[in-house]
C-alpha positions in Angstrom: 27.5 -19.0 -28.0 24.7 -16.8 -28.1 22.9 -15.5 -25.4 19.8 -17.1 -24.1 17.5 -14.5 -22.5 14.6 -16.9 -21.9 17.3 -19.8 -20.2 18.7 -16.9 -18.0 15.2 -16.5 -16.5 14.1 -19.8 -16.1 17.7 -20.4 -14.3 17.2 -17.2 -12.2 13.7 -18.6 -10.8 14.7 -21.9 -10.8 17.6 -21.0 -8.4 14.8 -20.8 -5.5 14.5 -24.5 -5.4 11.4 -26.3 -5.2 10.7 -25.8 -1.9 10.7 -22.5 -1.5 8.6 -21.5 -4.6 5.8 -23.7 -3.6 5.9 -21.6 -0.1 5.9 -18.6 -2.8 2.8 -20.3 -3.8 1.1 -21.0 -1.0 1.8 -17.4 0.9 0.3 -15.7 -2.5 -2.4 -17.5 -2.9 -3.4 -17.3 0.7 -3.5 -13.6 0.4 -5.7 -13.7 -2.7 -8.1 -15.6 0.0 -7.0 -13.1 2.8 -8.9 -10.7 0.8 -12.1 -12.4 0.6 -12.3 -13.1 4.2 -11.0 -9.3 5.1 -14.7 -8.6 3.1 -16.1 -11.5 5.3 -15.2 -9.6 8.6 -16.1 -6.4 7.0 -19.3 -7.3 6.9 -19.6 -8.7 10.4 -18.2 -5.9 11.9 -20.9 -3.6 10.0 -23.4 -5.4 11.0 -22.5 -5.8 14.9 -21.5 -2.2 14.7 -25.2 -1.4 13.9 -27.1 -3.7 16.1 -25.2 -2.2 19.0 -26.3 1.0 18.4 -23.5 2.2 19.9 -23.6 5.1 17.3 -26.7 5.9 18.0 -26.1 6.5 21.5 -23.0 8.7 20.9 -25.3 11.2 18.6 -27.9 11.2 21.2 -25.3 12.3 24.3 -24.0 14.7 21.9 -27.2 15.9 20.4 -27.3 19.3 21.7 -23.4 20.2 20.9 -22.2 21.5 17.5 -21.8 19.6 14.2 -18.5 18.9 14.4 -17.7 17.5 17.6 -21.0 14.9 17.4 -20.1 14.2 14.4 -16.2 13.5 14.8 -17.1 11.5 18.5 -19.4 9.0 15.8 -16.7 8.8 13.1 -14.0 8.1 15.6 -16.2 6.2 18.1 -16.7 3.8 15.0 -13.1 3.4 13.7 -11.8 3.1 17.5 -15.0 0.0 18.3 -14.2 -1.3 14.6 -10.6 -1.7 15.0 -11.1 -3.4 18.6 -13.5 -5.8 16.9 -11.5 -6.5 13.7 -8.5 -7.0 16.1 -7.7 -11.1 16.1 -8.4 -11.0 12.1 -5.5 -8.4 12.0 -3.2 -10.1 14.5 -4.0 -13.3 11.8 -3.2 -11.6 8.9 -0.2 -9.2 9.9 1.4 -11.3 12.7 1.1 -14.7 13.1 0.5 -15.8 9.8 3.7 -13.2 8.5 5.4 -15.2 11.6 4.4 -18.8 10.0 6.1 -18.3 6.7 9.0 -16.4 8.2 8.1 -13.0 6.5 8.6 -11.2 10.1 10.9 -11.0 13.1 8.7 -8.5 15.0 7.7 -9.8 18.2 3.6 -9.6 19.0 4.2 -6.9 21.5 5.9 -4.6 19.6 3.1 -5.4 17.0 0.6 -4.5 19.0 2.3 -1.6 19.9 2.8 -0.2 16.5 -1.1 -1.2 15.7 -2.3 0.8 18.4 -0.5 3.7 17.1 -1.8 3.5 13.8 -5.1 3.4 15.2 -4.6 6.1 17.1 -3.9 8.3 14.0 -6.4 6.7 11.8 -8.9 7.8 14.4 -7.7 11.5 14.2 -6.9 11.7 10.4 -9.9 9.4 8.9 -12.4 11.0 11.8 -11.7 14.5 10.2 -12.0 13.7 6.8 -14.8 11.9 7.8 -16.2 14.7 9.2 -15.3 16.8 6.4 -17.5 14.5 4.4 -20.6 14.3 6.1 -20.4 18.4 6.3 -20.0 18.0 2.2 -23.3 15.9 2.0 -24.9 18.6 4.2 -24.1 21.9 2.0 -23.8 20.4 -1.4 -26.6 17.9 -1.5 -27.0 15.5 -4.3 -23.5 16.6 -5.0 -21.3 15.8 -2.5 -19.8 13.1 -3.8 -18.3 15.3 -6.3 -16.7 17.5 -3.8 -15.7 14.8 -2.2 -13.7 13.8 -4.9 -11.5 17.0 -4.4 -11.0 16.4 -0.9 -9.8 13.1 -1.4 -7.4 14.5 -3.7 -6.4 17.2 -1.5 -6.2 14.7 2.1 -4.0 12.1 -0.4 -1.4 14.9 -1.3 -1.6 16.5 2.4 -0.7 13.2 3.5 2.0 12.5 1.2 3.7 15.7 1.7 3.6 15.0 5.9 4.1 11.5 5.8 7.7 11.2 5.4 8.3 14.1 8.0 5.7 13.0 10.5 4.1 9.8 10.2 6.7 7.1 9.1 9.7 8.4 11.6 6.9 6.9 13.7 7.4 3.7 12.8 10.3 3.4 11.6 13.8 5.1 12.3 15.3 7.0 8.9 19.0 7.9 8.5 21.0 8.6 5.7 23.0 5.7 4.4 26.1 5.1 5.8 29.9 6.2 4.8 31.1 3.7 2.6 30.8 2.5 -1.3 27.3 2.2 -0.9 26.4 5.5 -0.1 28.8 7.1 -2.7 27.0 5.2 -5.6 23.8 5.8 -4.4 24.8 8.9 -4.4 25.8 9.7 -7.4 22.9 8.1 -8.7 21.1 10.8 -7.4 23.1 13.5 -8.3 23.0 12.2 -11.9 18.9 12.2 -12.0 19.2 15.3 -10.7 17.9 14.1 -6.7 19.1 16.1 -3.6 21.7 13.5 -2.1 19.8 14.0 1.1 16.8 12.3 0.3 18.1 8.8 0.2 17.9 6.7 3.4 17.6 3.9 4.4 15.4 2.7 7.4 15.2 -0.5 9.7 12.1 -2.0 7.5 13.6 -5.5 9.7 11.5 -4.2 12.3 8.4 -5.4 11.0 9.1 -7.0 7.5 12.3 -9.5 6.4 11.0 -8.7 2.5 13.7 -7.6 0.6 12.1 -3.9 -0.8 12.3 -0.2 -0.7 10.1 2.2 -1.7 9.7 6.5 -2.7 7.1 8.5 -0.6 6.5 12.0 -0.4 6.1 14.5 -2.8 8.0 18.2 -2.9 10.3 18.8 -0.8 9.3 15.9 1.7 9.9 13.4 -1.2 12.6 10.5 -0.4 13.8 7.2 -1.6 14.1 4.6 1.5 15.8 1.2 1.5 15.3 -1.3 3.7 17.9 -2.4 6.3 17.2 -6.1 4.8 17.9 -5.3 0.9 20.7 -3.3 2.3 22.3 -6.2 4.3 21.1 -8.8 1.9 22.2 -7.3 -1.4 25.3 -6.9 -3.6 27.0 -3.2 -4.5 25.1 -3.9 -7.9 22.0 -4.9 -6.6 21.6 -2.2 -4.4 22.6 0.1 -7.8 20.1 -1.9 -9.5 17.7 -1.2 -6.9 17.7 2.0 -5.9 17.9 2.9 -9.9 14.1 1.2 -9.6 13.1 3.7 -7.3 15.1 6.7 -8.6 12.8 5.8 -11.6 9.7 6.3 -9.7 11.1 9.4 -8.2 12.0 11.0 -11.3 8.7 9.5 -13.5 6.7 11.2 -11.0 4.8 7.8 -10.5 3.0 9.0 -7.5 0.7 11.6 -9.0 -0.3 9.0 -11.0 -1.6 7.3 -8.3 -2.9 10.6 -6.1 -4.9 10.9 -9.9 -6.6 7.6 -9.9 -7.4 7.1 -6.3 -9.0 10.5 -6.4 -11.6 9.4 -9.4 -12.1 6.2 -8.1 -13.0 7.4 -4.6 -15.0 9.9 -6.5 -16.7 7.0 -8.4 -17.4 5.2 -4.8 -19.3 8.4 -3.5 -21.4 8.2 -6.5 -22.5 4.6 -5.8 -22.5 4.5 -2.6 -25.1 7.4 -2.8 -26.9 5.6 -5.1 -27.3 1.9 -3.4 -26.9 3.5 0.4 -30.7 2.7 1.1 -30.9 -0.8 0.0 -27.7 -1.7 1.4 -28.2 0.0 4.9 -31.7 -1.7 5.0 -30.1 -5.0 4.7 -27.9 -4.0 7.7 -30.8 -2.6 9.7 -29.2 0.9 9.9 -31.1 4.2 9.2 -31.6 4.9 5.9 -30.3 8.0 5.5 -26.4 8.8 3.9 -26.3 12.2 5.6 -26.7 10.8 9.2 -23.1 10.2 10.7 -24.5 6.8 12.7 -25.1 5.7 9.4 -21.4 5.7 9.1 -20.4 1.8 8.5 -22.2 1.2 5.6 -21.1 4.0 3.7 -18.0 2.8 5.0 -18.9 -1.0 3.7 -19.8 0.3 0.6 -17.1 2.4 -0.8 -14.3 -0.4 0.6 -16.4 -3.0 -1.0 -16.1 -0.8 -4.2 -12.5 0.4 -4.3 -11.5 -3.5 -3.9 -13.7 -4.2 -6.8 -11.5 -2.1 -8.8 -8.0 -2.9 -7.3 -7.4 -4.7 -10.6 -7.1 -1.3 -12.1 -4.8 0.4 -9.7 -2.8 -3.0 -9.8 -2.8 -1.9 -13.6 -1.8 1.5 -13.0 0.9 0.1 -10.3 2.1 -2.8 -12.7 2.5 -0.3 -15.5 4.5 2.1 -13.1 6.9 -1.2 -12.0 7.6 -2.0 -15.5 8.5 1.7 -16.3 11.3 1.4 -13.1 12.9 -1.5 -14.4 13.2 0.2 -17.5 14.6 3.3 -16.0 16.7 1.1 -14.0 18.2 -1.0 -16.7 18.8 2.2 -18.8 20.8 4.5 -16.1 22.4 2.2 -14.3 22.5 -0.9 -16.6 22.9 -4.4 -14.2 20.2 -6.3 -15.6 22.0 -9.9 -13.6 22.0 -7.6 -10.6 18.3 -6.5 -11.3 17.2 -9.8 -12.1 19.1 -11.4 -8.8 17.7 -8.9 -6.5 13.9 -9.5 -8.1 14.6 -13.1 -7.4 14.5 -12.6 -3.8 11.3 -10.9 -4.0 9.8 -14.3 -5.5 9.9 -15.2 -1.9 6.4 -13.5 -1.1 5.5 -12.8 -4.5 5.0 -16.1 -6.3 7.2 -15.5 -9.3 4.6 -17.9 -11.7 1.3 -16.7 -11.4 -1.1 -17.0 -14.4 -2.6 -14.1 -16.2 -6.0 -13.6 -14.6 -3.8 -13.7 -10.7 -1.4 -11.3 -12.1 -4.4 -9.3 -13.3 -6.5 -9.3 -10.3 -4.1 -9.6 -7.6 -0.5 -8.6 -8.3 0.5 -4.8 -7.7 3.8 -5.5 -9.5 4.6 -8.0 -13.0 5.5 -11.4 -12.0 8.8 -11.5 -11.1 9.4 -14.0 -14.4 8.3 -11.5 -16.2 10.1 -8.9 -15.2 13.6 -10.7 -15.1 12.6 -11.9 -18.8 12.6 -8.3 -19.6 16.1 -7.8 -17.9 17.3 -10.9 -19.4 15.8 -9.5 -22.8 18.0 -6.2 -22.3 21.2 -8.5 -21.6 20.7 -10.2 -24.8 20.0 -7.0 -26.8 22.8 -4.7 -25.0 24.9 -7.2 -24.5 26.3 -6.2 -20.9 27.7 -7.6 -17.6 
């Protein structure tokens, strides 16, 4: 009887049950709305932000001192007060609701804990690049959005290169995968694509997440493949091949310039508007029209977010196209297309599997999960394996 690739994946998604794809449903589609109402309070917090002239007040202690400590104290005294005020709407979005659809384990404290870190160093990082900016729009003029653009590019690869030596271990505890069959196929996995066997790990991603995932960060010699302590448990000797031959993929396909290349021209292209519609748009807030002045900071701030999520459906391209290129790196080194498409299948549980076009479009950072186990399903039937 011949094979039939497009029964496979309707039995793959189908094996969910009801139940659980109409909570798929309902979690997606409440983040598609999660993003509207993250504008919502982006807004209110610019605008309370600027009434209180709490900015203002910071430049005018610090107005005799030198440009760069006034203007770091404004750039972090705004993204210290902003992350206070956008506090509950995170707690929302990254705890309770994560809680509600049992996405998380992570207890409140222990998230509050971890947010207050990261604000901590989004204050230090984001304040000096900040800074860095607003010294850009002083020396270069009219064209400091361009040179902004290469510092983007340069902060993106600075922090990809430290991140995985001194900003995830953080968060999370890394350690390389333990003895067993596991670690020698992973292993030679990575010996085969040509990795250093010491940059696979896996991490205790249960600590804030119970999604089934693993990712590559880095880049050089800081660059590492990490698998979740929940994949790890969850997942079959294949799955776990088909899975980290995913991210091999990315590793080896060099996916992340790709993204280091976009983000810098669309931050680029955000400068250049936001330079352009900075008056109208600050005037509407009541701030100071003027793009150079630091306590002027939230709505260039407003502006270029606003922006860059206006074009996430390209970088969802970009990120779809990269996914599809994995699975096909994936299916052709370690060829498990069942234990691809089984292990995709539990993804489906925060990533409803059945969006339509325009949702996968706009809003999905990876191919429907239908269509990617189509595609492995479509291999099975023209290799004929497993």
């Amino acid at each position: 009887m011949k094979f039939d690739a497009e029964q496979a994946t309707q039995d793959y998604i189908n094996s969910l049950g009801n139940q659980a794809l109409e909570k798929a449903a309902a979690y997606t589609s409440g983040n598609h709305w999660l993003m509207l109402g993250g504008l919502l309070v982006t807004v209110f917090v610019t605008w309370l932000i600027v009434r209180s002239g709490l900015l203002n007040r910071i430049a005018a202690t610090l107005s005799n001192r030198g440009f760069f400590l006034r203007t770091f104290s404004i750039c972090a005294g705004f993204l210290v007060l902003s992350g206070i005020i956008e506090l509950p709407w995170s707690i929302y979005t990254g705890w309770w609701r994560e809680t509600l659809y049992g996405r998380t384990s992570q207890s409140l404290g222990d998230f509050l804990g971890q947010s207050g870190l990261a604000l901590a160093l989004n204050t230090v990082l984001m304040g000096l690049f900040l800074t860095a900016v607003y010294g850009l729009i002083q020396r270069a003029g009219s064209r400091w959005w361009l040179w902004s653009g290469s510092l983007t590019a340069g902060s993106i690869a600075l922090l990809l290169l430290l991140g995985p030596i001194a900003i995830e271990p953080l968060f999370n505890n890394y350690e390389t995968v333990p003895e067993g069959e596991v670690k020698d196929a992973v292993e030679a996995m990575a010996i085969e694509a040509g990795i250093p066997t010491d940059r696979i790990f896996m991490y205790d991603g249960s600590r804030q997440s119970n999604n089934f995932t693993a990712n590559v960060s880095g880049i050089g010699s800081s660059a590492r493949i990490a698998i979740s302590d929940v994949a790890l448990d969850a997942a079959t000797l294949d799955e776990v091949k088909a899975v980290t031959g995913h991210e091999v993929g990315h590793y080896v396909l060099g996916h992340v310039w790709d993204i280091v290349a976009v983000l810098t021209v669309l931050v680029m292209v955000s400068f250049l508007l936001a330079d352009r519609l900075f008056n109208p748009i600050a005037r509407f807030f009541g701030a100071e029209e003027d793009v150079s002045n630091p306590v002027s900071l939230p709505v260039l701030i407003f502006i270029v977010g606003l922006l860059m999520t206006l074009t996430q459906p390209i970088t969802n391209t970009l990120s779809r196209s990269n996914e599809t290129e994995a699975d096909r790196y994936s299916l052709e080194s370690v060829n498990l297309p069942d234990a691809l498409a089984s292990s995709l299948v539990q993804t489906a549980q925060y990533r409803y599997p059945r969006p339509t076009q325009l949702q996968e479009w706009l809003f999905y950072t990876h191919p429907s999960v239908e269509r990617r186990v189509r595609r492995a399903m479509e291999w099975k039937a023209e290799h004929g394996t497993e």
